[in-house]
N, C-alpha and C positions, 0 to 999 in steps of 0.2 A: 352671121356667125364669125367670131373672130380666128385667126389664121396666124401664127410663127413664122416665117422663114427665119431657118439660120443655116446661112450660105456665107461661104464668104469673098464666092464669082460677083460683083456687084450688079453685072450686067444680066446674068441669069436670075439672082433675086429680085431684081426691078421689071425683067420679063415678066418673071409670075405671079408677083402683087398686082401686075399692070393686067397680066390676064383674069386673075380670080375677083381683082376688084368689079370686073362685067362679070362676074358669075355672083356678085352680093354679096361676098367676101370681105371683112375688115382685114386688112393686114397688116401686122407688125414685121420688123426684121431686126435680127444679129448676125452681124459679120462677123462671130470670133465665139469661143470657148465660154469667156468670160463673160461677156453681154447678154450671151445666152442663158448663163444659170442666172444673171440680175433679173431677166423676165422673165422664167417660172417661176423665180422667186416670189415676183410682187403680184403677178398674175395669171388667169387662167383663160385658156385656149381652147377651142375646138376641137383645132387640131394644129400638131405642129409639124410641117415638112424642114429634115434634119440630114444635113450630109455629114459624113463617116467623120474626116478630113476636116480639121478645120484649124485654123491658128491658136494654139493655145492650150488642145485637148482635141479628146476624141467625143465625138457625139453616142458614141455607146455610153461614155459616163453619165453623160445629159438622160440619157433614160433610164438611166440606172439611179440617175439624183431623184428625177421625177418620180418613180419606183420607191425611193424612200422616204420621199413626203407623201406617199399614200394619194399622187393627185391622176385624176381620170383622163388628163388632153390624152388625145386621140395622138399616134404619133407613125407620121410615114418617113422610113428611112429613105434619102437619095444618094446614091454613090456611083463615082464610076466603075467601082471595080466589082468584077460582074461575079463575085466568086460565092461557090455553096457555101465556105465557110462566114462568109461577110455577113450572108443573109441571117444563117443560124445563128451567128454570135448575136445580130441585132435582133430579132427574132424572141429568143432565149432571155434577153435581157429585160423583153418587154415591151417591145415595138409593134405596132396592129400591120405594118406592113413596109413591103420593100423596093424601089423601084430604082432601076439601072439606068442612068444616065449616058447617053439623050435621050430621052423621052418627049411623048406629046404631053403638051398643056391640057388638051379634052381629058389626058387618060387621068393624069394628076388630078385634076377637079373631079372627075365622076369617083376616084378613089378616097377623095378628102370628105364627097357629100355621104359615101357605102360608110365611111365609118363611122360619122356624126349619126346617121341613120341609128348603126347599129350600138352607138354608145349611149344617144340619148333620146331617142325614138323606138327603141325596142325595134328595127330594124326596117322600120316601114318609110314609103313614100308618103303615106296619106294619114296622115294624121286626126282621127277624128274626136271631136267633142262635144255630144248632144249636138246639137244641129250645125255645130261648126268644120268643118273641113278644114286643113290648112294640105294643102301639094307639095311638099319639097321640091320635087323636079323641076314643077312650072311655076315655084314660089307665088302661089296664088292664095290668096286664103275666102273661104265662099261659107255664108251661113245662108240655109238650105239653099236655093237655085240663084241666091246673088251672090256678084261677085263684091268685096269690099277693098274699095282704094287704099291700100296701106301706101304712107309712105316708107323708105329703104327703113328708116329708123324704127317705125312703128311695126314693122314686121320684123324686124331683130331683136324688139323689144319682145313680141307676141313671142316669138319661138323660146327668147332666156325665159319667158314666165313658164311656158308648159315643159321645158325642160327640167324645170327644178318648178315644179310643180307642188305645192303643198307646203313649202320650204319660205321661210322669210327671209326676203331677197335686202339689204341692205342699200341706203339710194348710193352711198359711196360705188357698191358692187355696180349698181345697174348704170351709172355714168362711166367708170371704168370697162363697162361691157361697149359701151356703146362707143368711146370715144377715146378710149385705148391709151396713145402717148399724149393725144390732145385732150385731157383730164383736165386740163387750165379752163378752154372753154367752156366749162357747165361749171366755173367758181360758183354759182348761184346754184341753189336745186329748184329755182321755180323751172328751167329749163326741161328736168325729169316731170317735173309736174305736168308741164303745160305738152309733153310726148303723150306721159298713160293719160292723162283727163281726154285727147282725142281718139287714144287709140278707143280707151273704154267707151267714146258717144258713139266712132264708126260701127262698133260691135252691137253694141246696143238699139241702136239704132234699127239695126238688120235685123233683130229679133234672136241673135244670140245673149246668151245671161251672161249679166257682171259677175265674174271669175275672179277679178281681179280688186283685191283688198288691201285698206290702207292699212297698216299696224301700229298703231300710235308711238311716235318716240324711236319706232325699229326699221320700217321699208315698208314694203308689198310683199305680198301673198298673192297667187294666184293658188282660187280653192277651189278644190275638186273633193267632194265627198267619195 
């Protein structure tokens, strides 16, 4: 799932992509005000971790911009300032949550996966689909008692399809999903191709049904009656 940092400590943003990226985390980053509305602008996030304080602008505005493009990223405020009203203003404005800096890295992460849970899994660890399982905690995904080797890719693929489920996914989207600011790399979409054609043989394979549907001219569908 892809991940925001806008910080503009360089050292503590490079900590926590460096730590989320072991938890399976894409990450992106802005150091400043400005940077940060160009990336909700062009793109969409999981979730985005946002300090108060920043060069240029306050990051209440950033959720307050977010707010009026109507967009869902998940959004944890980080500040140092530890105040009732900090929280409530960000809070208030639209924020899923609040965390006072210094903080652990564990608590950050288990707060980024509670709210993707609760944003686009209806708030579950377990994800289930006719015989398919997929685990958020243990990023495992099992169709009945097997387990299936995703690779990092093809299980970030698997989670944006049952996230937006039923929804015609765009390949523009699904390469932006996956490869963020490196969108150069997949100039070609057999690259997308050549991801879902193995994700769909793993799945299939294992005796879960093909879900996943091409749309001629438009993306994939993953269909769920």
């Amino acid at each position: 799932m892809k991940v925001l940092i806008v910080e503009d400590e360089k050292e503590l943003s490079h900590s926590i992509c460096e730590y989320l990226a072991g938890e399976q985390f894409k990450c992106e980053q802005a150091f400043n005000f400005d940077g940060a509305i160009e990336k909700i602008s062009l793109y969409d996030y999981a979730c985005i971790i946002l300090d108060i304080t920043l060069p240029g602008g306050s990051g209440i505005d950033i959720v307050r911009e977010l707010k009026s493009q109507d967009k869902m990223d998940g959004v944890i405020i980080i500040s140092a300032k530890n105040s009732i009203d900090d929280k409530v203003l960000g809070l208030n404005a639209g924020a899923d949550d609040y965390l006072t800096k210094p903080f652990h890295l564990p608590e950050l992460a288990a707060r980024i996966a509670a709210i993707i849970r609760r944003k686009s899994f209806e708030g579950r660890n377990i994800v289930q689909i006719e015989n398919m399982e997929v685990d958020l905690s243990l990023k495992e995904v099992r169709v009945g008692q097997v387990k299936i080797d995703l690779t990092k890719k093809e299980y970030e693929l698997l989670l944006y399809f049952i996230s937006n489920k039923n929804r015609v996914i765009a390949k523009n989207a699904i390469a932006i999903h996956l490869w963020g600011d490196n969108f150069d790399i997949a100039d070609s979409y057999d690259i997308i191709y050549t991801h879902i054609k193995n994700l769909r043989k793993k799945l299939v394979q294992a005796g879960a049904s093909d879900h996943i549907k091409s749309v001629y001219g438009m993306g994939y569908k993953f269909a769920l009656s």
